[in-house]
PyMOL Python script that loads the backbone (N, CA, C, O; Angstrom):
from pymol import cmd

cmd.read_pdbstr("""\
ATOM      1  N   UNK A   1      -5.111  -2.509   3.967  1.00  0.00           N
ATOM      2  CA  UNK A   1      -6.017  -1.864   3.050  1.00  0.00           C
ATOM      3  C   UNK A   1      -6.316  -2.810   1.894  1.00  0.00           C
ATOM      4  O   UNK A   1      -5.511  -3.649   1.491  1.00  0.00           O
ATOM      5  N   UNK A   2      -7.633  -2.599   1.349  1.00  0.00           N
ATOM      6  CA  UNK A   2      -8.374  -3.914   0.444  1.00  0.00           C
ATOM      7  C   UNK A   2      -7.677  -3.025  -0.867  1.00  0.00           C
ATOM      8  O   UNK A   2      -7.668  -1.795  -0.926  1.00  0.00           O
ATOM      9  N   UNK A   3      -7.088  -3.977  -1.920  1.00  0.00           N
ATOM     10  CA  UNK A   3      -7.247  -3.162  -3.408  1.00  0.00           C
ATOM     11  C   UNK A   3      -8.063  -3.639  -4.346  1.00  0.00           C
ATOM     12  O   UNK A   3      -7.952  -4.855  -4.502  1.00  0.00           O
ATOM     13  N   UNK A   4      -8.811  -3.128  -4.995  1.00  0.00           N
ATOM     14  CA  UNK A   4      -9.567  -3.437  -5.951  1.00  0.00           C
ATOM     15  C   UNK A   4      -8.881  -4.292  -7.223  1.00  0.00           C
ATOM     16  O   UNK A   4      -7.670  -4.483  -7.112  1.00  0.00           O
ATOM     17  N   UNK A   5      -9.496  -4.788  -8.338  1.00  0.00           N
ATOM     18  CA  UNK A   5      -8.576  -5.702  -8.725  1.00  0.00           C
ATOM     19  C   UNK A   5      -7.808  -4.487  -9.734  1.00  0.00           C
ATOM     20  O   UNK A   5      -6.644  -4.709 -10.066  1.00  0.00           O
ATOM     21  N   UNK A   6      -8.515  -3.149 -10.231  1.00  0.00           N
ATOM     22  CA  UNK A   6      -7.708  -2.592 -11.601  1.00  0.00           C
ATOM     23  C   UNK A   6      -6.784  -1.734 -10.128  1.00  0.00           C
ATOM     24  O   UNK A   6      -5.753  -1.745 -10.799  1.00  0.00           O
ATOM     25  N   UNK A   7      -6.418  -1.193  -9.065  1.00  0.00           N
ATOM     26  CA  UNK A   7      -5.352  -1.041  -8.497  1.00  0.00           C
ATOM     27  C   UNK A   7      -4.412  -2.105  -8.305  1.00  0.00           C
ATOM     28  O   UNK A   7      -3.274  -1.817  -8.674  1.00  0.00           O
ATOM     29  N   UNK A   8      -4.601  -3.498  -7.731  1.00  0.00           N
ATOM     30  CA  UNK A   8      -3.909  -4.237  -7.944  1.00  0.00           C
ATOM     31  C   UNK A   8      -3.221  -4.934  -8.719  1.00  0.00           C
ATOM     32  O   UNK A   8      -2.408  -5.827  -8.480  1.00  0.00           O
ATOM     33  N   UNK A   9      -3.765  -4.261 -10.164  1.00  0.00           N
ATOM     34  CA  UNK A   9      -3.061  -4.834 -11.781  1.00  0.00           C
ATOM     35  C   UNK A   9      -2.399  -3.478 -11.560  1.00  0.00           C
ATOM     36  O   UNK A   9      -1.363  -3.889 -11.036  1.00  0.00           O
ATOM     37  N   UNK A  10      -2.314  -2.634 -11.578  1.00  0.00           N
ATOM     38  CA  UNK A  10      -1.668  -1.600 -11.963  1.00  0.00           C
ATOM     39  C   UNK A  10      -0.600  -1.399 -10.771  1.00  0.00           C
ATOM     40  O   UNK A  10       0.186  -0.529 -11.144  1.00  0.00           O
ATOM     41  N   UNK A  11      -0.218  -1.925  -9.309  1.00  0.00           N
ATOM     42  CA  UNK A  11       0.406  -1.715  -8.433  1.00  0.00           C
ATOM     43  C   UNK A  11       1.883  -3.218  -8.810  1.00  0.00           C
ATOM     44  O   UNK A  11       3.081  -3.195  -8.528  1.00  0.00           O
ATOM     45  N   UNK A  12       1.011  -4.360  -9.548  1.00  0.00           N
ATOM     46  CA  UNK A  12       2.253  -5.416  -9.784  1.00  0.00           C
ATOM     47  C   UNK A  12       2.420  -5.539 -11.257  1.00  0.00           C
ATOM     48  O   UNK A  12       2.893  -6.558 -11.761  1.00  0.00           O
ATOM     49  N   UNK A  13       2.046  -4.536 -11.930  1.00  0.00           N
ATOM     50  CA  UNK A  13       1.935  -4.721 -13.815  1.00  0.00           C
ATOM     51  C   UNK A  13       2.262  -3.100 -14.039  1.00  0.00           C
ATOM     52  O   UNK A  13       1.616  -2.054 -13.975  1.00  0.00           O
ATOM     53  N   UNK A  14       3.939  -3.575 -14.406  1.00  0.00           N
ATOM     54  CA  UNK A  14       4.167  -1.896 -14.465  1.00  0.00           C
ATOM     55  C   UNK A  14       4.035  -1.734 -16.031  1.00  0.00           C
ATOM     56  O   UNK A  14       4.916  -1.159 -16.669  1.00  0.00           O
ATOM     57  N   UNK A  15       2.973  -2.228 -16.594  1.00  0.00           N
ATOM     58  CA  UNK A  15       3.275  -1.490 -17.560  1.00  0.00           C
ATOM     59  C   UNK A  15       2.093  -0.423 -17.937  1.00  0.00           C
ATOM     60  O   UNK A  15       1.399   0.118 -17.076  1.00  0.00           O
ATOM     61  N   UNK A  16       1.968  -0.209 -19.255  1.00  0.00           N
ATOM     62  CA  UNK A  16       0.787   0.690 -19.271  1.00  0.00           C
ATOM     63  C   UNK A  16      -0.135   0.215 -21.259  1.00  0.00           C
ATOM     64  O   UNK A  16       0.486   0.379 -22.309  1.00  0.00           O
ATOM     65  N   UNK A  17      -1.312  -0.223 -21.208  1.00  0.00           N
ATOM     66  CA  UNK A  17      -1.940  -0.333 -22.408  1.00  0.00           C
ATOM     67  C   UNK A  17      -0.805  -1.412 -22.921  1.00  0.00           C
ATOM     68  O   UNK A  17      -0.303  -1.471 -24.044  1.00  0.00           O
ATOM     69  N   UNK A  18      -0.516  -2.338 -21.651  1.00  0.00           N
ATOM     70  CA  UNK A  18       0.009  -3.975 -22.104  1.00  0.00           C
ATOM     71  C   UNK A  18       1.321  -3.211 -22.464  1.00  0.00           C
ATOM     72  O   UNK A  18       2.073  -3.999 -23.038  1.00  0.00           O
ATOM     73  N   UNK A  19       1.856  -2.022 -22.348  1.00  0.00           N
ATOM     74  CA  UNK A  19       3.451  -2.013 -23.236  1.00  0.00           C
ATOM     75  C   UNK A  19       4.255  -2.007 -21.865  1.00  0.00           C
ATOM     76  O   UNK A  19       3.891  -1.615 -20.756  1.00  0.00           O
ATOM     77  N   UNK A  20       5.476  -2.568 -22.284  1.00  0.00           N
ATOM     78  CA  UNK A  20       6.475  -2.321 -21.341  1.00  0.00           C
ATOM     79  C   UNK A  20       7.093  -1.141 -21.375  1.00  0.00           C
ATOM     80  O   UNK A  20       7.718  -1.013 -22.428  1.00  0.00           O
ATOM     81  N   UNK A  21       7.165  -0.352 -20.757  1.00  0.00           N
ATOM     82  CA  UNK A  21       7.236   1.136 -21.012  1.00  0.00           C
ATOM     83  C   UNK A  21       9.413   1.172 -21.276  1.00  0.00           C
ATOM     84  O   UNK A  21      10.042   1.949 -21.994  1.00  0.00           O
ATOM     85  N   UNK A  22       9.884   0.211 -20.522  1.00  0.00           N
ATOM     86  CA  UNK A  22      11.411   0.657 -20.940  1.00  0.00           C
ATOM     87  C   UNK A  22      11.778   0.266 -22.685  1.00  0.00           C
ATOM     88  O   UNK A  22      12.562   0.740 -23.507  1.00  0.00           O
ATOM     89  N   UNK A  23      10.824  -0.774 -22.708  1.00  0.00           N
ATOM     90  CA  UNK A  23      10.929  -1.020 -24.241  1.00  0.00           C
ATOM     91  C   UNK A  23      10.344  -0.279 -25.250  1.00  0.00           C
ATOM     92  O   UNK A  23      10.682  -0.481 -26.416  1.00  0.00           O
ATOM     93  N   UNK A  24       9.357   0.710 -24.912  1.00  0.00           N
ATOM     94  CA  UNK A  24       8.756   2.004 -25.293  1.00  0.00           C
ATOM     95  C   UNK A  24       9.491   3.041 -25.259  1.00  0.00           C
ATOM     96  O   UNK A  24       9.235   3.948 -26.050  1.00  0.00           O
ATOM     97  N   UNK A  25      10.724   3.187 -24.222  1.00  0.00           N
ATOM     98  CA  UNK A  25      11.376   4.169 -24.559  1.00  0.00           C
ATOM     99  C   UNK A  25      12.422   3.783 -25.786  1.00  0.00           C
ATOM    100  O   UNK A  25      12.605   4.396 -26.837  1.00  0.00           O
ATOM    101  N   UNK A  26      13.119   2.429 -25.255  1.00  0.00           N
ATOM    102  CA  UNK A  26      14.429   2.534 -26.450  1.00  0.00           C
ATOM    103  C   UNK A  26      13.915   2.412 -27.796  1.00  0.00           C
ATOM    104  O   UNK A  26      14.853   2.370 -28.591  1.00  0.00           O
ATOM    105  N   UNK A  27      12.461   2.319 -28.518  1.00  0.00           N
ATOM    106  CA  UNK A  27      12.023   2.467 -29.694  1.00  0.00           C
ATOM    107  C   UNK A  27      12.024   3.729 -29.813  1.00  0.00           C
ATOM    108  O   UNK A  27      12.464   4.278 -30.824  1.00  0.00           O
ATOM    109  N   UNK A  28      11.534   4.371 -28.804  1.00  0.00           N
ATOM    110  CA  UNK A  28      10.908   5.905 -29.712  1.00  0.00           C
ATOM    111  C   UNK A  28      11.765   6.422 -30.046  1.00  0.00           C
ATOM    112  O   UNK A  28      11.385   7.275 -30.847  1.00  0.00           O
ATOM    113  N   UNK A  29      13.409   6.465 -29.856  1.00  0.00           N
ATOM    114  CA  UNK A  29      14.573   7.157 -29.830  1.00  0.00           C
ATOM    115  C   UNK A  29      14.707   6.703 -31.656  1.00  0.00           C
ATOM    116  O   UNK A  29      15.177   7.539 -32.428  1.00  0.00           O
ATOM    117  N   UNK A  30      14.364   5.689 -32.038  1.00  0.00           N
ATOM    118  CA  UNK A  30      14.697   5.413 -33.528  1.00  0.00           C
ATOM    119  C   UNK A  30      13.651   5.069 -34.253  1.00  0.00           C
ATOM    120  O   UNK A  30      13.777   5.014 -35.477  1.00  0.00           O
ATOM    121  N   UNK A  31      12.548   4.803 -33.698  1.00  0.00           N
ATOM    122  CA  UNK A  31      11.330   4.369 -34.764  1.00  0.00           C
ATOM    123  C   UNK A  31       9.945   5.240 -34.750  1.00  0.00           C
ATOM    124  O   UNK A  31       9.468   5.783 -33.754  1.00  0.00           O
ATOM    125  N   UNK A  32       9.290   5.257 -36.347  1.00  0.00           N
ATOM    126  CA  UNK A  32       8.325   6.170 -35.992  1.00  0.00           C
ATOM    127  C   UNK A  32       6.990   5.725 -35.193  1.00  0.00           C
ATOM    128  O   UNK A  32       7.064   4.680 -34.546  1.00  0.00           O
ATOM    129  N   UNK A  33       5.641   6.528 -35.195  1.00  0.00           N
ATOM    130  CA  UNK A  33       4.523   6.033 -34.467  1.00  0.00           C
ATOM    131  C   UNK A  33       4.477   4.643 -35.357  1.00  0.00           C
ATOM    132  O   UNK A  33       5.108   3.829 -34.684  1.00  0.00           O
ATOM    133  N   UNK A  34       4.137   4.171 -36.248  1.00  0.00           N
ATOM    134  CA  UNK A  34       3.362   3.459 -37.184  1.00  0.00           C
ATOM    135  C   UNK A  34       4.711   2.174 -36.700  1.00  0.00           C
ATOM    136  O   UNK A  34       4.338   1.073 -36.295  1.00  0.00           O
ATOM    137  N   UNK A  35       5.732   2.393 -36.775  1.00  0.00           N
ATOM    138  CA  UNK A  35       6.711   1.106 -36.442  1.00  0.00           C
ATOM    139  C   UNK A  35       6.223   0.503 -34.862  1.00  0.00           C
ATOM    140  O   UNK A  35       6.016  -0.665 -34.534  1.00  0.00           O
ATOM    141  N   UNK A  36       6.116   1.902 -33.946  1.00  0.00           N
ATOM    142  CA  UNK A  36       6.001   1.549 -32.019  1.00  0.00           C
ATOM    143  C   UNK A  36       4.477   0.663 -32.642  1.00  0.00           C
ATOM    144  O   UNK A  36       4.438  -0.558 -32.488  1.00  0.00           O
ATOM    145  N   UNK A  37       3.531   1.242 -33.189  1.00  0.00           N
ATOM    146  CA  UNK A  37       2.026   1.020 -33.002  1.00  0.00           C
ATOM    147  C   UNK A  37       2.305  -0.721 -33.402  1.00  0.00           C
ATOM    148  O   UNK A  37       2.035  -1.762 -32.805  1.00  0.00           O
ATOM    149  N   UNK A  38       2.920  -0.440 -34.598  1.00  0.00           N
ATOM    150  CA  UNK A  38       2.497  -2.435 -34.937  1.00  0.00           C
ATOM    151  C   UNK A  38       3.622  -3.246 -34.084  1.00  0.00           C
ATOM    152  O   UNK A  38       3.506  -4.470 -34.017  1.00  0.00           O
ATOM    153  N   UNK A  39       4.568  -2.682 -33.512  1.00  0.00           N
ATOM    154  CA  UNK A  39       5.649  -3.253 -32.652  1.00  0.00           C
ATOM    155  C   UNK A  39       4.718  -4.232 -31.845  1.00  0.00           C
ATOM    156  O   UNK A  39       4.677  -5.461 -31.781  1.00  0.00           O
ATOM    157  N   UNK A  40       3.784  -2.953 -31.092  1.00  0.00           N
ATOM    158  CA  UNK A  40       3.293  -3.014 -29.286  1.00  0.00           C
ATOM    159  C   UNK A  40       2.186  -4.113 -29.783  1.00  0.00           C
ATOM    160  O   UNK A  40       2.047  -5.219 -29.260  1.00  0.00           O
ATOM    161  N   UNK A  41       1.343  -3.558 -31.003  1.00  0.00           N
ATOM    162  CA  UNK A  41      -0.061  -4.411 -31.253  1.00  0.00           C
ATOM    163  C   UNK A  41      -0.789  -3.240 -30.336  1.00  0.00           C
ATOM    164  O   UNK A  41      -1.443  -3.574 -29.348  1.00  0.00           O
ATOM    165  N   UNK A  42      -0.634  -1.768 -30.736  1.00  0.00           N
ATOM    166  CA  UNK A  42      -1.327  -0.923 -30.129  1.00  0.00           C
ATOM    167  C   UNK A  42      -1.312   0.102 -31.351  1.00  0.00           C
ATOM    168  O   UNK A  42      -0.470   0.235 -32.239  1.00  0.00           O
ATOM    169  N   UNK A  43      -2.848   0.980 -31.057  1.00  0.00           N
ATOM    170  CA  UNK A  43      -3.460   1.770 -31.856  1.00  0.00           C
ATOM    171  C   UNK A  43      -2.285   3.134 -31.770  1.00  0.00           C
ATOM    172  O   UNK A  43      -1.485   3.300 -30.849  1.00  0.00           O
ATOM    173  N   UNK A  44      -2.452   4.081 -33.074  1.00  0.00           N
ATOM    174  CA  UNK A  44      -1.589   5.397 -32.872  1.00  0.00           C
ATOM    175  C   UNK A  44      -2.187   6.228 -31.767  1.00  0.00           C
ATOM    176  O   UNK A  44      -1.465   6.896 -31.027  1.00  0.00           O
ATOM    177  N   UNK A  45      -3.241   6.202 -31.670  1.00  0.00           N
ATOM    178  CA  UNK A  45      -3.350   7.392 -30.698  1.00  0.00           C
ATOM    179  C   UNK A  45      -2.975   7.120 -29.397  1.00  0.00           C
ATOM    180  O   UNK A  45      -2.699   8.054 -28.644  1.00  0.00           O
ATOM    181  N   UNK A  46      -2.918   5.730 -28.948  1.00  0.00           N
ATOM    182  CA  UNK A  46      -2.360   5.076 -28.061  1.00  0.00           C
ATOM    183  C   UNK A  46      -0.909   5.378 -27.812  1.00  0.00           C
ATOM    184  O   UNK A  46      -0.598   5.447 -26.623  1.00  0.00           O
ATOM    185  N   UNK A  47       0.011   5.566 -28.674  1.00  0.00           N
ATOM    186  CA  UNK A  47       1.199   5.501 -28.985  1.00  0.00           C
ATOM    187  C   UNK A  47       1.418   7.402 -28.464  1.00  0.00           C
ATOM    188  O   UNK A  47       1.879   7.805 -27.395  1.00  0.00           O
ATOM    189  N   UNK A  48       1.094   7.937 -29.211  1.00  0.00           N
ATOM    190  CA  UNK A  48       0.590   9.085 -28.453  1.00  0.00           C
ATOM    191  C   UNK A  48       0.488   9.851 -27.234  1.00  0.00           C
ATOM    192  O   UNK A  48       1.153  10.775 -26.765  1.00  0.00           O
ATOM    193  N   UNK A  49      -1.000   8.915 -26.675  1.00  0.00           N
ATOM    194  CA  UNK A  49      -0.729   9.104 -25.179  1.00  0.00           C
ATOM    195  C   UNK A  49      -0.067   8.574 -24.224  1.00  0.00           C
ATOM    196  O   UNK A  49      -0.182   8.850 -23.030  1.00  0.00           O
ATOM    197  N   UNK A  50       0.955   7.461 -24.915  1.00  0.00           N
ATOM    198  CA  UNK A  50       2.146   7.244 -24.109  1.00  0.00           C
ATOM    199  C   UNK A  50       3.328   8.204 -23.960  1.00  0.00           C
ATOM    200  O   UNK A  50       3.870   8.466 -22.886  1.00  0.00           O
ATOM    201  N   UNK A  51       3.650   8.673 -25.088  1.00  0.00           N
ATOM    202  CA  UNK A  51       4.510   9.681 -25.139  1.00  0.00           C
ATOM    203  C   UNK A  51       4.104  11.115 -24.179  1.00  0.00           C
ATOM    204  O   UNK A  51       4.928  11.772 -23.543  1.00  0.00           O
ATOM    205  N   UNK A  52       2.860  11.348 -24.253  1.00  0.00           N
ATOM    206  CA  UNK A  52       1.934  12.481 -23.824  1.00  0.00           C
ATOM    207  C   UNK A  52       2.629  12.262 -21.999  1.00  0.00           C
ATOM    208  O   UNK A  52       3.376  12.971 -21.326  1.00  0.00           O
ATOM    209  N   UNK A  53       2.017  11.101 -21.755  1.00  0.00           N
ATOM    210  CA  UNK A  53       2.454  10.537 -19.941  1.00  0.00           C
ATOM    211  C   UNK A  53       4.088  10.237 -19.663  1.00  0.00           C
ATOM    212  O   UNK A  53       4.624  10.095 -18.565  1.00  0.00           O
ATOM    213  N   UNK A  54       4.790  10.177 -21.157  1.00  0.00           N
ATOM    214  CA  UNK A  54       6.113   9.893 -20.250  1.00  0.00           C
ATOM    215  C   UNK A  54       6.859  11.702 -20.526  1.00  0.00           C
ATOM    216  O   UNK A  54       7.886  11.940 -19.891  1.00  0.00           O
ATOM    217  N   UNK A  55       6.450  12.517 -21.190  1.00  0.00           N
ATOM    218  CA  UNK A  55       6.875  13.916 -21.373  1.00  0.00           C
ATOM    219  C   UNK A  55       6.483  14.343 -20.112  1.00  0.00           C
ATOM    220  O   UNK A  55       7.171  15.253 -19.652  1.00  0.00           O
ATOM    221  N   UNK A  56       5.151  13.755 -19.113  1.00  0.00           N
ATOM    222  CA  UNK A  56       4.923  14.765 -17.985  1.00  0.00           C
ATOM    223  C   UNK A  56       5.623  14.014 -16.733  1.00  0.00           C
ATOM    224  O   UNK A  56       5.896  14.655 -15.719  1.00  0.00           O
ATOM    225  N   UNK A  57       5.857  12.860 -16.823  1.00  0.00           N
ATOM    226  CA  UNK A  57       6.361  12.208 -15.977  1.00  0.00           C
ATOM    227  C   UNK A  57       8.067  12.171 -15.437  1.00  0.00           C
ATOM    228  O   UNK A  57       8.410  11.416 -14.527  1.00  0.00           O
TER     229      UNK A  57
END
""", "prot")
cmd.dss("prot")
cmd.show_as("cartoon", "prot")
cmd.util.cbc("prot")
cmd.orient("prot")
């Protein structure tokens, strides 16, 4: 089966909006949005809907 190239970034690039998501978790346990946001070099609402996808996940 052919993958397109944004399935094939997303099938060998586990991360999500460039963050490494295990390093996304051990922050959120001690730091607020505004610390993760300038950590990652990602926007708050971003920060957000990461939390949003790992609560349903």
């Amino acid at each position: 089966m052919r993958y397109g190239e944004k399935q094939w970034t997303s099938a060998n690039n586990k991360e999500l909006f460039g963050v490494n998501l295990h390093r996304f978790v051990e922050m959120e346990g001690h730091a607020n949005h505004m610390e993760i946001a300038h950590e990652f070099g990602i926007s708050l609402g971003e920060v957000k809907m990461l939390k949003k996808k790992l609560n349903r996940a």
